[in-house]
C-alpha positions in Angstrom: 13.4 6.5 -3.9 12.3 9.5 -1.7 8.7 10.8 -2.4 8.9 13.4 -5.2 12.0 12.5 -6.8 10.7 11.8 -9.7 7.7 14.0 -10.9 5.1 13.3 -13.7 3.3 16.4 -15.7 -0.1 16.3 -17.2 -1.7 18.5 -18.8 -4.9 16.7 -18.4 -5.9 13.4 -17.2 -9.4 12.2 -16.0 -8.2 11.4 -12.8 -4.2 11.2 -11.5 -5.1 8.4 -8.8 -6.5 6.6 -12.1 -3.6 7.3 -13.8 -1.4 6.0 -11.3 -3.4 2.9 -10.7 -3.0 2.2 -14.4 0.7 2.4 -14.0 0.8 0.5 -11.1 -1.3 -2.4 -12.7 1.9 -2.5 -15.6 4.5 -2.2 -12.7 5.8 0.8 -14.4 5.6 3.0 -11.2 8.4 3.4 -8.4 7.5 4.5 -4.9 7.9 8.1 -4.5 6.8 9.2 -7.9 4.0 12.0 -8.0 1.5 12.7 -10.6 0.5 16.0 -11.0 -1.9 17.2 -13.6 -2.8 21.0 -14.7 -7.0 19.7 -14.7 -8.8 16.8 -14.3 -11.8 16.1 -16.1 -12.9 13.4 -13.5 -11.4 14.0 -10.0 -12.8 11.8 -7.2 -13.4 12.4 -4.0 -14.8 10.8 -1.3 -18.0 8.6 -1.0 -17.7 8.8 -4.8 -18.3 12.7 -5.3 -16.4 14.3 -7.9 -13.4 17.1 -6.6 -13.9 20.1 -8.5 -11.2 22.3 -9.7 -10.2 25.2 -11.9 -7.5 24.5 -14.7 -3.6 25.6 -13.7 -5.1 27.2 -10.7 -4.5 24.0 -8.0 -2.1 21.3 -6.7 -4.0 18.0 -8.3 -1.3 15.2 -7.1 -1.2 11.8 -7.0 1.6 9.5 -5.3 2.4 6.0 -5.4 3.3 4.9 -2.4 5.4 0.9 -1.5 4.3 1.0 2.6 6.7 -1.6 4.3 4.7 -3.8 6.5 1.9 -1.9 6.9 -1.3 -4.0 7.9 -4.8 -3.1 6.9 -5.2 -2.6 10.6 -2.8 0.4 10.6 -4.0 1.9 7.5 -5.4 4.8 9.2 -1.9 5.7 9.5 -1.5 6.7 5.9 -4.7 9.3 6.2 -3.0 10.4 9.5 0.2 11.1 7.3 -1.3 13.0 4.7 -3.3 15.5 6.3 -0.8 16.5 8.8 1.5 16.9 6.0 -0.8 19.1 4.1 -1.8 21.2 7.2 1.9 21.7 8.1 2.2 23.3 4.9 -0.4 25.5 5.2 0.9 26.6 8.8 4.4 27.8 7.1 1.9 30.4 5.3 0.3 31.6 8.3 -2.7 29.4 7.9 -4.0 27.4 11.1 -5.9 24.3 9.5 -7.4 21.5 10.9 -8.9 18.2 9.7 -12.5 17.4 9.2 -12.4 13.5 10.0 -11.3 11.5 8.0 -9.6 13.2 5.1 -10.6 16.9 4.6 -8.6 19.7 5.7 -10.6 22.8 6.6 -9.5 26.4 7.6 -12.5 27.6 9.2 -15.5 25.9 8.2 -13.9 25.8 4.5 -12.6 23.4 2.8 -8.9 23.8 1.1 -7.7 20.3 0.6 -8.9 16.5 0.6 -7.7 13.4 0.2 -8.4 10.1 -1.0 -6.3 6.9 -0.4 -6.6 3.7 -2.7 -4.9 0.9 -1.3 -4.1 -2.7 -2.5 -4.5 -5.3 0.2 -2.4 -9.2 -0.2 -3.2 -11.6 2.9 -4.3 -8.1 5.3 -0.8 -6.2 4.3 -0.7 -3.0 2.2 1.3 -4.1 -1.0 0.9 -0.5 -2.4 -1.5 3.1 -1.6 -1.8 5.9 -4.1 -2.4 9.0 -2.3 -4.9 11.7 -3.8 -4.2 15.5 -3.0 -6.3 18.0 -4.1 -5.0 21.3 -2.4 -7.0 24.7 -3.3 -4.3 27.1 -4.1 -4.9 30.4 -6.4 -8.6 29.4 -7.4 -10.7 32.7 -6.2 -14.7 31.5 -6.9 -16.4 28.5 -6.2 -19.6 27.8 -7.6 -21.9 26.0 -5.0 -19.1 25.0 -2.6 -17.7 25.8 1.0 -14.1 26.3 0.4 -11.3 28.6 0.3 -7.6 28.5 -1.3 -4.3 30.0 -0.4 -5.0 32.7 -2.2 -7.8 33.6 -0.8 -6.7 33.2 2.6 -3.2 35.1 2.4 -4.0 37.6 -0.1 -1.2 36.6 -2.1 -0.7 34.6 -5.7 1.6 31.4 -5.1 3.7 29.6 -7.5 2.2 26.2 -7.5 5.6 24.2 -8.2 7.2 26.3 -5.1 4.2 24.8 -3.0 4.4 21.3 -4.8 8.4 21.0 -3.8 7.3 21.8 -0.3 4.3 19.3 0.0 6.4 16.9 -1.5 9.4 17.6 1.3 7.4 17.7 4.0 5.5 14.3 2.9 9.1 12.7 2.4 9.5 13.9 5.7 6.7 12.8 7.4 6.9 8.9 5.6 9.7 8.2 8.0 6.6 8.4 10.9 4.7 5.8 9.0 7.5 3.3 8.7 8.3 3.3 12.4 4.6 3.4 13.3 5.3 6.7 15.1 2.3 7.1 17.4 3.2 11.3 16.8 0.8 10.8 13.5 -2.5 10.1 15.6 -1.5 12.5 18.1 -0.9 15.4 15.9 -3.9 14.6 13.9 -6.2 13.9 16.8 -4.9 17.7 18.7 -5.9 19.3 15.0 -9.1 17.7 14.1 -12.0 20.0 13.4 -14.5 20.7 15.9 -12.6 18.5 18.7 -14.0 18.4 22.0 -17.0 20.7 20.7 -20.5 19.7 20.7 -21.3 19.2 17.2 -24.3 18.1 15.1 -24.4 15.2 13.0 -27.2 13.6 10.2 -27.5 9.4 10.8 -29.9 7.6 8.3 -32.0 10.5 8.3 -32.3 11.9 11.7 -30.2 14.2 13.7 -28.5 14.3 16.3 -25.6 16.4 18.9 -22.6 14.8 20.3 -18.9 16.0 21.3 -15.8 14.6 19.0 -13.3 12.7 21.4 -10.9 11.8 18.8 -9.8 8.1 16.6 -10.3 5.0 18.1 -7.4 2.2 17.6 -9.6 1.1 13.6 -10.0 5.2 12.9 -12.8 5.7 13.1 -14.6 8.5 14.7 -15.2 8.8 18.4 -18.2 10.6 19.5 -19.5 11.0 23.2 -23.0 10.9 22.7 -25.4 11.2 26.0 -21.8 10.6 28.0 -21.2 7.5 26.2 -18.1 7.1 23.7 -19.6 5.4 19.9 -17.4 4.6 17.3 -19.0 5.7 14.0 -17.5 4.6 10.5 -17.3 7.1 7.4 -20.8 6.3 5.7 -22.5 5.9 8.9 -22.9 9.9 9.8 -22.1 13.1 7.9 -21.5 16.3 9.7 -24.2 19.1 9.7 -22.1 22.7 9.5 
């Protein structure tokens, strides 16, 4: 089954990647199916934040997902995946995005998407991933956050199930990379990541510190040149200082 062929409304849900996992757990879930859900009343995002969201105004979507022979080694692929899919999207609106390593996709220095992969690992292979979307699309105020929507950014009110079909169509397109291990994901993600090659500033364990952003090394994680040396630095090792 193609991703999206079979689509699941909620009205509300604490959280569509829970929802999924809890079908997955009763092997009541197909690959492909999405979960979509008009609010959640407890979204997650990374390093255990909530994602915050307006009712009936967003894209809140989960997706089961059956990878085939994917090793934990190559599971940056499936972050890879989903953010190029997401900024694709965005381009076909006239919005140039990019991705703020490892899973948010900024226009600017705002945020309008993230994501947030749960996978479930037997003897270092990916037996299944649910992937998270939360895409900003007609919500016009955000209380205490940096981020922007669709709206906001092309003046103009959009039909969420129009952008859903999309998303979904351009994911279903874009899983074909992941099964042949296309090396096109890293490179598309790695010319669109935010603040590439710029000299950026960055928070570790309480001090600060500048270095340039080179890119994803071969276990994704982030590769700074710091003092002209290349460091690989993991997700709760540094936070970006905007």
């Amino acid at each position: 089954m193609k991703i999206g062929q079979k689509i699941v409304y909620l009205d509300s849900v604490d959280s569509t990647n829970n929802y999924v996992a809890k079908l997955s757990k009763a092997s009541s879930i197909e690959h492909g199916t999405a979960i979509l859900a008009d609010v959640q009343t407890a979204g997650k995002g990374q390093r255990g934040s909530l994602w915050q969201a307006k009712t009936s105004e967003n894209i809140l979507l989960s997706i089961f997902l059956k990878p085939d022979n994917l090793s934990v080694s190559q599971q940056v692929l499936l972050t890879f995946f989903a953010a190029n899919s997401i900024r694709e999207i965005l381009r076909k609106f006239g919005i140039s995005a990019t991705v703020k390593w490892p899973n948010d996709v900024y226009v600017g220095t705002k945020k309008i998407a993230g994501i947030l992969i749960e996978n479930s690992v037997t003897n270092q292979f990916i037996t299944s991933s649910i992937l998270g979307i939360g895409l900003n699309v007609n919500q016009l105020e955000f209380e205490g956050l940096n981020a922007t929507s669709l709206q906001l950014e092309t003046g103009v009110f959009l039909q969420r199930n129009e952008l859903l079909f999309m998303l979904l169509n351009q994911l279903s397109k874009n899983w074909e990379l992941v099964l042949e291990n296309s090396p096109k994901l890293k490179e598309d993600f790695v010319d669109n990541m935010f603040r590439i090659n710029q000299r950026t500033k960055f928070e570790k364990e309480s001090t600060f510190f500048y270095g340039i952003i080179r890119g994803i090394d071969k276990n994704g994680l982030l590769l700074i040149e710091v003092d002209g040396s290349l460091i690989s630095f993991d997700l709760k090792e540094i936070k970006f200082v905007l």
